[in-house]
C-alpha positions as CSV (number, residue, x, y, z in Angstrom):
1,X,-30.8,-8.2,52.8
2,X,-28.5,-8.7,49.7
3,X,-28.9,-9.2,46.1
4,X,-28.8,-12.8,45.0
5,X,-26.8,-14.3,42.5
6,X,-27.6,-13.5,38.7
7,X,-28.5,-16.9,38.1
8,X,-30.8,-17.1,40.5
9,X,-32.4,-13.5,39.5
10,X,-33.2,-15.2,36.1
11,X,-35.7,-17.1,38.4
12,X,-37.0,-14.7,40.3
13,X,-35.1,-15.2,43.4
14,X,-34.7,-11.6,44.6
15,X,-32.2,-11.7,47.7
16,X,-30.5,-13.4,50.5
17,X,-32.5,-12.4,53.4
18,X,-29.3,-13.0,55.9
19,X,-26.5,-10.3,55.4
20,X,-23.5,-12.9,56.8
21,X,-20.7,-13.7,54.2
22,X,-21.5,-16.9,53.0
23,X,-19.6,-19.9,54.0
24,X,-19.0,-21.2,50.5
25,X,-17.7,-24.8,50.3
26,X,-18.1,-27.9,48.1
27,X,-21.5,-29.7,48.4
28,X,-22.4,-33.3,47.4
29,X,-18.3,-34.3,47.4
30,X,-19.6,-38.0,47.8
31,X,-23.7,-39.0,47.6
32,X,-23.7,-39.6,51.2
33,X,-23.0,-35.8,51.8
34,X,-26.7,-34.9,51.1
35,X,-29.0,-37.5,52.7
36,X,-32.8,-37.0,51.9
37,X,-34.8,-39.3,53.9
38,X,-39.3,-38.4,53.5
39,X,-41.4,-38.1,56.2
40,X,-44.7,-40.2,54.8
41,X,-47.8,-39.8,54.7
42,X,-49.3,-43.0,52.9
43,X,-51.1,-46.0,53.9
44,X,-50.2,-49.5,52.1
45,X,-52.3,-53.0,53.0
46,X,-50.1,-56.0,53.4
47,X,-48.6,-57.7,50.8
48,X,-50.5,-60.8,49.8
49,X,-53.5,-58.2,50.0
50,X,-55.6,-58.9,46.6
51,X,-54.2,-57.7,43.7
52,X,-57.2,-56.7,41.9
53,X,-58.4,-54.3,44.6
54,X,-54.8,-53.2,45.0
55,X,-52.9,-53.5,42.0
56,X,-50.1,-51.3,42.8
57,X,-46.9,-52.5,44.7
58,X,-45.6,-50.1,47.1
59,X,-42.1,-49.8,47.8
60,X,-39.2,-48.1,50.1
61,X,-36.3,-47.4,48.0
62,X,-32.9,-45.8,48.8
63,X,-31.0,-44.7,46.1
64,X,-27.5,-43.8,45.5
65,X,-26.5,-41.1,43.0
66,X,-30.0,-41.6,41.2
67,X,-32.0,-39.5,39.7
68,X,-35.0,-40.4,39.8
69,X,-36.9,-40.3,36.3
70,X,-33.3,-42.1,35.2
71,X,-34.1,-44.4,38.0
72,X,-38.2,-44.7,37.0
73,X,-36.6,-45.3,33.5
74,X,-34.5,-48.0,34.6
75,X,-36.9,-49.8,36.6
76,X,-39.5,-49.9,33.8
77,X,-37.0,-51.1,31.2
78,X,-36.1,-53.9,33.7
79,X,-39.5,-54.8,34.0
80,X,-40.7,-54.3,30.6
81,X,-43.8,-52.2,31.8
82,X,-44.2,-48.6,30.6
83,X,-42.8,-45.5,32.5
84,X,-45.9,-44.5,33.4
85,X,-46.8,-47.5,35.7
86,X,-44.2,-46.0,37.7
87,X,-45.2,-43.1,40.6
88,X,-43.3,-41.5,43.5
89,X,-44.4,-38.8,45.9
90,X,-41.3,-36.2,44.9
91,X,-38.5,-36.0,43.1
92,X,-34.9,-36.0,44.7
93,X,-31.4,-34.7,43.9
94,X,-29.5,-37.0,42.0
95,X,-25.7,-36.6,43.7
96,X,-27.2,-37.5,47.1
97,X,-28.5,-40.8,49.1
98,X,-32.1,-40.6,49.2
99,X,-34.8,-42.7,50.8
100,X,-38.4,-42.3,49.5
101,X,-41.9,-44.6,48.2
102,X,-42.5,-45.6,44.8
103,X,-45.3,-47.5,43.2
104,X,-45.8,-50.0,40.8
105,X,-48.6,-51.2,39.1
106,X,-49.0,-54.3,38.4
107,X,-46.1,-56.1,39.5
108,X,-45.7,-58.8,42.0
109,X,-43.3,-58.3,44.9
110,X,-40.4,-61.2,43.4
111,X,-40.5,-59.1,40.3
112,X,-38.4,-56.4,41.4
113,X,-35.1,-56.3,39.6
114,X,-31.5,-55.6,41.0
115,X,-30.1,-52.4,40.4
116,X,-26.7,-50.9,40.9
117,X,-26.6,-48.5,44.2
118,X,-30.5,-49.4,44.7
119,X,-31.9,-51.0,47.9
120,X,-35.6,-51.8,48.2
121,X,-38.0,-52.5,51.2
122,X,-41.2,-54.1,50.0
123,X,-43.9,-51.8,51.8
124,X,-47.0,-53.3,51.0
125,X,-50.1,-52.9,48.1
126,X,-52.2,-50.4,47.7
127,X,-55.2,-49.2,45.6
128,X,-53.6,-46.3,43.3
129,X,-50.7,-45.2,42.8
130,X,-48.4,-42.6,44.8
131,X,-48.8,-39.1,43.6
132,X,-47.3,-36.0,44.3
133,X,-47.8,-34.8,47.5
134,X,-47.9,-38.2,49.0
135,X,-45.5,-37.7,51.8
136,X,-45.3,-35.2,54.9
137,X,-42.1,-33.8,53.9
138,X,-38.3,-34.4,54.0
139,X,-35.9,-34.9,56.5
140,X,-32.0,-33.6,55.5
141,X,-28.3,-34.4,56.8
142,X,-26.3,-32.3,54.7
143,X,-22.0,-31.9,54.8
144,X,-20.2,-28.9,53.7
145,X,-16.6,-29.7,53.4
146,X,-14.1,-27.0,52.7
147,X,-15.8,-23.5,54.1
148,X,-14.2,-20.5,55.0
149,X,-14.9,-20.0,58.6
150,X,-17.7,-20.8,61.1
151,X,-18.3,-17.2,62.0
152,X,-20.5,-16.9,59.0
153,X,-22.7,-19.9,59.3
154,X,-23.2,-18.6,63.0
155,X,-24.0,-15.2,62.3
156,X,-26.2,-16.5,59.2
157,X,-28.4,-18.5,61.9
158,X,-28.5,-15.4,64.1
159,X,-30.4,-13.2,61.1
160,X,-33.1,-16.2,60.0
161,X,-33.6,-17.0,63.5
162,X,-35.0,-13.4,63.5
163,X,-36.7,-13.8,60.1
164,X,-37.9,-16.6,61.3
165,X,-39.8,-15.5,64.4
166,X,-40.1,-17.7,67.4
167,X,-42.8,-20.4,68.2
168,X,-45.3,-19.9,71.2
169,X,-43.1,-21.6,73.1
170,X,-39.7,-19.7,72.8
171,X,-38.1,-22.4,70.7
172,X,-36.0,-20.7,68.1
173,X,-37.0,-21.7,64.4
174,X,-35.0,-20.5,61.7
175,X,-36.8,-18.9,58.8
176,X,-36.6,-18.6,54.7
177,X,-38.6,-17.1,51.6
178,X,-40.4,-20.2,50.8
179,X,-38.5,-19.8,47.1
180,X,-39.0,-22.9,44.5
181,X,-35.3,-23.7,44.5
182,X,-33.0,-23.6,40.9
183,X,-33.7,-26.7,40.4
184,X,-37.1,-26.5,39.8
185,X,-36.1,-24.2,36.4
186,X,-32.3,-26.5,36.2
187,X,-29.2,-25.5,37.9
188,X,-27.1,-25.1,34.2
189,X,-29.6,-24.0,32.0
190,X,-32.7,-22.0,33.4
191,X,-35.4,-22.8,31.1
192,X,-38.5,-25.0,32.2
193,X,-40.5,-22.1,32.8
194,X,-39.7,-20.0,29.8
195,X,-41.4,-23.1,28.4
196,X,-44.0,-23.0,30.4
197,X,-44.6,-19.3,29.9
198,X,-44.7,-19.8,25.9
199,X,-47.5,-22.6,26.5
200,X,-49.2,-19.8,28.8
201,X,-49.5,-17.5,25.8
202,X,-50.3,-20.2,23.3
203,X,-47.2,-19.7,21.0
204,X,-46.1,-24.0,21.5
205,X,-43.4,-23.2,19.1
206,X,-41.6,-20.9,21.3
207,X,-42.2,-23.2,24.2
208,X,-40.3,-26.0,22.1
209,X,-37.4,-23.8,21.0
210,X,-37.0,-22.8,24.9
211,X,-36.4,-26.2,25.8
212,X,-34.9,-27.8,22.5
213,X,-32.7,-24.7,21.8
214,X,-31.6,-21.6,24.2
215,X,-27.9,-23.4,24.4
216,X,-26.4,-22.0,27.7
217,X,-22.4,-21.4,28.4
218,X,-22.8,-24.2,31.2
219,X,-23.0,-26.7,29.1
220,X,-20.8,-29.1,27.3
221,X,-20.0,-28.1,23.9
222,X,-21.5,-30.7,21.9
223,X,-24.9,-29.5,23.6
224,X,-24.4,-26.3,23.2
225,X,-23.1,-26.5,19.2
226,X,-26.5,-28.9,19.0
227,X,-29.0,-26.6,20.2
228,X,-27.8,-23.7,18.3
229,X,-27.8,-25.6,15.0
230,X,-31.6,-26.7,15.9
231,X,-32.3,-23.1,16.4
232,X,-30.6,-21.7,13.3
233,X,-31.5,-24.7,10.4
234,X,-35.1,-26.1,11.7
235,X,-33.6,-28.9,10.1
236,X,-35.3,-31.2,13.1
237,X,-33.5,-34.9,11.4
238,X,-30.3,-32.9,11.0
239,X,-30.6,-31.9,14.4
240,X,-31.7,-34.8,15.7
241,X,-28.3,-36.7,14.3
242,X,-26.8,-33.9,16.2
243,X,-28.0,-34.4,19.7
244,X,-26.3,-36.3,22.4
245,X,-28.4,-39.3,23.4
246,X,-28.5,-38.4,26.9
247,X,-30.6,-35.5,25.8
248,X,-33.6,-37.8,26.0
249,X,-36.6,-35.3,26.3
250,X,-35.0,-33.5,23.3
251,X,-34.3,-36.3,21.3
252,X,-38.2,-37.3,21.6
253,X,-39.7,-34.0,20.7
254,X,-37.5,-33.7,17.7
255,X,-38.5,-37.5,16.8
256,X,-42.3,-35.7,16.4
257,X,-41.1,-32.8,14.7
258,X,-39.3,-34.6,12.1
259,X,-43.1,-36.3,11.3
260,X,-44.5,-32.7,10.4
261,X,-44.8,-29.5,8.6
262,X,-43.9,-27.0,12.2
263,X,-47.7,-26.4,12.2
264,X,-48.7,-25.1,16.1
265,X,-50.4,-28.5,16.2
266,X,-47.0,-30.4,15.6
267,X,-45.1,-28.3,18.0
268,X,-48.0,-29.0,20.7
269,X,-47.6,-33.1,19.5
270,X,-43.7,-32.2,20.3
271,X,-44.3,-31.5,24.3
272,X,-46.4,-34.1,24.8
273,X,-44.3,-36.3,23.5
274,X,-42.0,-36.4,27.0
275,X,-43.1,-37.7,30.2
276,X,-46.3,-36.4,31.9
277,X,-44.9,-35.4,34.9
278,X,-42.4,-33.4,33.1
279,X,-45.5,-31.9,30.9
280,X,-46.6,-30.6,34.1
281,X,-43.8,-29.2,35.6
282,X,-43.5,-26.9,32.4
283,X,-46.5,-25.0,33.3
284,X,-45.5,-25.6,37.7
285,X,-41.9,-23.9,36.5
286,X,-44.0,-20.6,35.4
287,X,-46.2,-20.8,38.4
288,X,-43.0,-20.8,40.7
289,X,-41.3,-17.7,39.0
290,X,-44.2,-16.0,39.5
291,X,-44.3,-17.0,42.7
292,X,-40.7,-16.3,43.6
293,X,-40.8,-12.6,41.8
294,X,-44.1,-11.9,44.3
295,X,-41.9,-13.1,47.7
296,X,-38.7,-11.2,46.0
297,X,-41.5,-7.8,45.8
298,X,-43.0,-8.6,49.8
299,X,-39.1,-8.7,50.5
300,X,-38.4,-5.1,49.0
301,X,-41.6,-3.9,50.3
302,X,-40.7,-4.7,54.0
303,X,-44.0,-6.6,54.8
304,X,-43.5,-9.9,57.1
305,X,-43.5,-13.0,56.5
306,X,-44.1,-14.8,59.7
307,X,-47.3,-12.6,60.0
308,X,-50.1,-11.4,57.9
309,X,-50.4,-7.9,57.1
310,X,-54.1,-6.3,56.2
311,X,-55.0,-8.1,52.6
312,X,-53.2,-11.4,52.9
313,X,-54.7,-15.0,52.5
314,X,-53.5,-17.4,55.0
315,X,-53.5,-21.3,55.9
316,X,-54.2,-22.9,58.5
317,X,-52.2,-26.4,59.6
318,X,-53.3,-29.6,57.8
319,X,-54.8,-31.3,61.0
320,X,-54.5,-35.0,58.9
321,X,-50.5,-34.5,58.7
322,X,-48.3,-37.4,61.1
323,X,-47.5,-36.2,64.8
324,X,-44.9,-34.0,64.6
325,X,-45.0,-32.7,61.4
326,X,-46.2,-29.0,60.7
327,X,-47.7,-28.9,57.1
328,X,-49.9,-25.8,55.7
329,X,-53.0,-26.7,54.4
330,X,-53.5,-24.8,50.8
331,X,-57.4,-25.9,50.9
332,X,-58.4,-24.2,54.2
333,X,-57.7,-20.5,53.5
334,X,-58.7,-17.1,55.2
335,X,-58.5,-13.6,53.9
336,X,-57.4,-11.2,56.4
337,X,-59.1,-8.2,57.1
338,X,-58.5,-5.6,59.7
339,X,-60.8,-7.2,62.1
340,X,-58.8,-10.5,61.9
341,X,-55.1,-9.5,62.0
342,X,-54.8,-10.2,65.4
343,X,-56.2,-13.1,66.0
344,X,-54.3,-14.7,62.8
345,X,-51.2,-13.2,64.2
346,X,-51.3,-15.0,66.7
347,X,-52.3,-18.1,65.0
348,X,-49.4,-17.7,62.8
349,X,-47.0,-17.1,66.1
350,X,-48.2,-20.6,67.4
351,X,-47.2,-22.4,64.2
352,X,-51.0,-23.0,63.4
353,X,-51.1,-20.2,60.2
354,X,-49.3,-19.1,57.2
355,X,-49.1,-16.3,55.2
356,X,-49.7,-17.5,51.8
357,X,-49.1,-16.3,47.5
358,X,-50.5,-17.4,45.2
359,X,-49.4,-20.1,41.9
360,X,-51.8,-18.9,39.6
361,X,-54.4,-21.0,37.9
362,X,-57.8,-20.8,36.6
363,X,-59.3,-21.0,40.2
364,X,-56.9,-18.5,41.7
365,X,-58.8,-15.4,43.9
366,X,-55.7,-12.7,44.2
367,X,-55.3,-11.2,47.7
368,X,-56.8,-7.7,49.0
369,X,-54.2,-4.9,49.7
370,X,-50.5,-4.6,49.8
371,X,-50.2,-7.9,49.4
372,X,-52.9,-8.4,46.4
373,X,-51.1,-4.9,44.6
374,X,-47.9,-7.5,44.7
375,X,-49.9,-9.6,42.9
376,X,-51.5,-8.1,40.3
377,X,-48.1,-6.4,39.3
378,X,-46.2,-9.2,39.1
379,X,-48.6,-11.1,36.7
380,X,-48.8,-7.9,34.9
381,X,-44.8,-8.0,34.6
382,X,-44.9,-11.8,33.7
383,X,-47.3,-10.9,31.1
384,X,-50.1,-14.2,32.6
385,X,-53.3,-14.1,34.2
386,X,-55.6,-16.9,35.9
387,X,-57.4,-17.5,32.5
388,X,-54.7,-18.1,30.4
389,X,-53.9,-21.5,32.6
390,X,-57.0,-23.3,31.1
391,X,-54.9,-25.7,28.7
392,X,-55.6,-28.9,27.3
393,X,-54.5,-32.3,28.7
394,X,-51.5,-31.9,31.4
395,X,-50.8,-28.7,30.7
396,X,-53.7,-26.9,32.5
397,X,-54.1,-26.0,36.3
398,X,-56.6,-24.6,38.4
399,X,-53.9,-22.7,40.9
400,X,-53.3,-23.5,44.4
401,X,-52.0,-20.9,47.4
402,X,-48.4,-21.6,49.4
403,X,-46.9,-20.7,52.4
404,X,-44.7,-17.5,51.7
405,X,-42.3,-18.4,54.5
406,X,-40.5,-22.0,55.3
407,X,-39.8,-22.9,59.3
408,X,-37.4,-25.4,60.7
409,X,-35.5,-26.4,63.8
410,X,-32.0,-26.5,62.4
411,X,-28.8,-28.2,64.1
412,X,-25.4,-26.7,62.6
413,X,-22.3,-29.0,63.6
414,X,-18.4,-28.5,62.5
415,X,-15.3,-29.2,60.8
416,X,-16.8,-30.1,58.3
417,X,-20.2,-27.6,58.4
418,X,-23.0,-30.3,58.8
419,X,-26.5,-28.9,58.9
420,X,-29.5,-31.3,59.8
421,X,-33.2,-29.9,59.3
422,X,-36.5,-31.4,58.2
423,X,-38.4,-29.0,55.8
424,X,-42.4,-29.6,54.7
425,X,-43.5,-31.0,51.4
426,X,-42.8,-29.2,48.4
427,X,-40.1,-26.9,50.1
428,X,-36.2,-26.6,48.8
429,X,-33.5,-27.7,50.9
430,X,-31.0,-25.5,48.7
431,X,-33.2,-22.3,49.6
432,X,-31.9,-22.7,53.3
433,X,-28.5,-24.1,52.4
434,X,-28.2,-20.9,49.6
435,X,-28.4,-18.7,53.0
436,X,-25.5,-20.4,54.7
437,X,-23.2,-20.9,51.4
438,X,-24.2,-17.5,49.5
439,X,-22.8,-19.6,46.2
440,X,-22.8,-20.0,42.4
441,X,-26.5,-21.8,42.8
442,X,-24.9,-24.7,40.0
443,X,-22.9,-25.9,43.4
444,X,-26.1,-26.5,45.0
C-alpha cells in the first residue's frame, strides 16, 4: 500500500492499495480512447405512445468530446426549452466517446436538433423524466498509449486480484476502494466540496468564495488573476467584467451578487442561482470526502474490504438489477454482529453482500465497532454530523450507505495498454485506472 498523490490526499484519497510502479502513459490522446457505454436500467413505451401520459422523450445519445451539462446546455438552447427539461441518468467524461439516455420533456421526436459529434437513437416516451441512478452501471474500453512497461500493469492485477477476493466460483475479480474519483471534487481545482462543507456549517459566504475564488496554479492565468481579484476587492461587477465567459456557474452567481448588499441571504440566492444538479453535487462532494477519508482510515487500520468485520453494515444485491449485472442495494441493509459474521462472509464471498460506509445525511445510523469508531472520527475530523445536512431546497439530504469495495472482471491487452471492465452505477472508472497508471490524477 502506498501513499497517493497530494492532489488526490486533498480529497481524501488515502493510498494506492497495489504496490506495482505505475504504468504512467497518456490517456484520452483521441475521444475514442475512453469509450463509456451504460448498462440501463429504464423502461420507455413506444413512440407514438400519448403524450400527455408520457410527456418525456427518451433518447440514446452518443457523444463525442461532450460534456454533458455543455451538451444539456446545447440541446436546450437549440430547442428553446429550459435546461431543466433536460435529465440523464449520470454524468460522463467529456474527452471520451460516450453512449447514455437522456430525457426530454415535452418535445416531439422530429424536434431533435443536429449537433456537431452527436448521434441520437429515439428510444421511446416515458412518464418522468430520467434521474440519477437510472441505469445499471457502465461499461469501459479504455487505451493507454505510451507506458513504461507491461510488467507493472501485470503485477498491478496480481495485488487487486488479491484485494479483490475471489467469487464462489473461483473466477478472479479484481478489487478497488470504492473512492468517488477526482472528478467528483474537479481534476484542476479541488473545490466542490469545500463548498459543500461551508453550506454544511451554514457560513453560504464561504461556500461562494470556495467556488468563485480559491484560484489554483492549474489554471489559466486569466482565471486565476480573476478569482483572486474577486477574493481581494468584493467588487462582484468589477469581477464579473473580469471573468472568462466560459466560467459560466461563476459568472451567474456573481450576476446575483452584484443585485445585493453580501447579506447570508444574498450569498444563499448566489448558489442557487446555477443548475440544480450542480446544487446537489455541492453537498454529494462533502459526502464523498467523508466518505473517501473513512475507506483511506479502514485501509490504515487493516480491516477488509471484501468481508465484514464485527460492527459493519452491509448490503445485499439489488434483486430488480438486469441479468448480469451485480449492483448493491443501499436500501436493504444488515448490521453485523458476532453472531452474523459468518454467514455474511459468506454472502459477501458469493457476490450477494457488501461491506458498506456511510454518506452522511439526516437519516444516517453510524456503524457499531471498529468500523463505527472510523466513523465517528472522521466526521469529528471533518467537523459535520447527520444533523447539520437538513438544508433548505436542493441542498439537503437524508444520507444513504455505499459499497466500501468496487468488483470487476477486467481484460488487460497490449501495445498500446487497453483495459476493458464494466463497473456498477455510481463507481469511478479512474479509481481502477489510478491503480494501473499511479499518475498526476489531472491526466485522468
Amino acid at each position: 500500500m502506498r501513499e497517493a498523490h497530494p492532489l488526490e490526499r486533498e480529497v481524501g484519497i488515502g493510498y494506492y492499495v497495489s504496490d506495482a510502479d505505475g504504468t504512467g502513459g497518456q490517456l484520452r490522446q483521441e475521444p475514442a480512447d475512453f469509450r463509456v457505454r451504460e448498462r440501463e436500467d429504464f423502461a420507455a413505451e413506444p413512440v407514438d405512445a400519448d403524450t400527455d401520459a408520457y410527456p418525456h422523450l427518451l433518447l440514446r445519445v452518443t457523444l463525442r468530446n461532450w460534456d454533458t451539462n455543455d451538451f444539456a446546455r446545447a440541446l436546450s438552447n437549440r430547442l428553446g426549452i429550459s435546461r431543466e427539461r433536460v435529465s440523464w441518468a449520470g454524468t460522463k467524461d467529456k474527452r471520451a466517446v460516450t453512449t447514455q439516455l437522456f430525457s426530454i420533456d415535452g418535445i416531439a421526436a422530429d424536434a431533435v436538433p443536429d449537433l456537431d459529434d452527436v448521434s441520437y437513437e429515439v428510444v421511446g416516451r416515458t412518464g418522468r423524466p430520467i434521474l440519477f441512478g437510472d441505469l445499471a452501471g457502465n461499461e469501459f474500453e479504455v487505451t493507454v498509449r505510451e507506458t513504461d512497461g507491461h510488467e507493472h500493469a501485470r503485477a498491478s492485477l496480481r495485488e487487486l486480484t488479491e484485494f479483490g477476493g475471489q467469487r464462489d466460483d473461483d473466477s478472479p475479480v479484481v478489487g478497488v476502494p470504492n473512492y468517488f474519483g477526482q472528478q467528483r471534487f474537479g481534476s484542476k481545482r479541488p473545490v466542490t466540496h469545500e463548498v459543500g462543507l461551508g453550506l454544511l456549517r451554514g457560513d453560504w459566504e464561504r461556500a461562494v468564495m470556495a467556488y468563485v475564488g480559491n484560484p489554483s496554479e492549474r489554471e489559466p492565468e486569466p482565471t486565476r488573476d480573476a478569482r483572486s481579484f474577486a477574493e481581494q476587492s468584493r467588487d462582484w461587477q468589477a469581477a464579473l467584467d473580469e471573468f472568462p465567459r466560459q466560467l459560466t456557474h461563476e459568472r451567474a452567481m456573481l450576476h446575483r451578487l452584484v443585485k445585493g448588499d453580501d447579506s447570508p441571504a444574498d450569498f444563499r440566492e448566489a448558489l442557487e442561482a446555477v443548475p440544480t444538479n450542480l446544487q446537489r453535487l455541492f453537498v454529494h462532494a462533502a459526502q464523498s470526502y467523508a466518505f473517501n477519508r473513512m475507506l483511506s482510515l479502514r485501509l490504515e487500520r487493516g480491516l477488509p474490504f471484501d468481508r465484514p468485520v464485527a460492527g459493519d453494515v452491509v448490503c445485499f444485491t439489488d434483486s430488480d438489477a438486469p441479468e448480469g449485472v451485480t449492483v448493491p442495494d443501499t436500501g436493504r441493509t444488515q448490521r453485523v454482529d458476532e453472531s452474523r459474521l459468518d454467514s455474511v462472509t459468506r454472502h459477501c464471498e458469493r457476490g450477494r453482500a457488501f461491506v458498506t460506509a456511510p454518506l452522511v445525511g439526516t437519516e444516517t445510523e453510524l456503524a457499531d465497532g471498529e468500523p463505527g469508531d472510523i466513523e465517528r472520527e472522521m466526521l469529528e475530523e471533518v467537523g459535520i454530523e447527520p444533523t447539520d445536512f437538513d438544508l433548505p431546497g436542493e441542498f439537503n439530504s437524508t444520507g444513504t450507505r455505499r459499497a466500501v469495495l468496487v468488483q470487476t472482471t477486467l481484460d488487460l491487452a497490449f501495445d498500446p495498454l487497453e483495459l476493458s471492465f464494466a463497473l456498477p452505477r455510481g463507481s469511478y472508472a479512474t479509481v481502477v485506472l489510478r491503480e494501473f497508471m499511479k499518475c498526476d490524477p489531472e491526466r485522468l
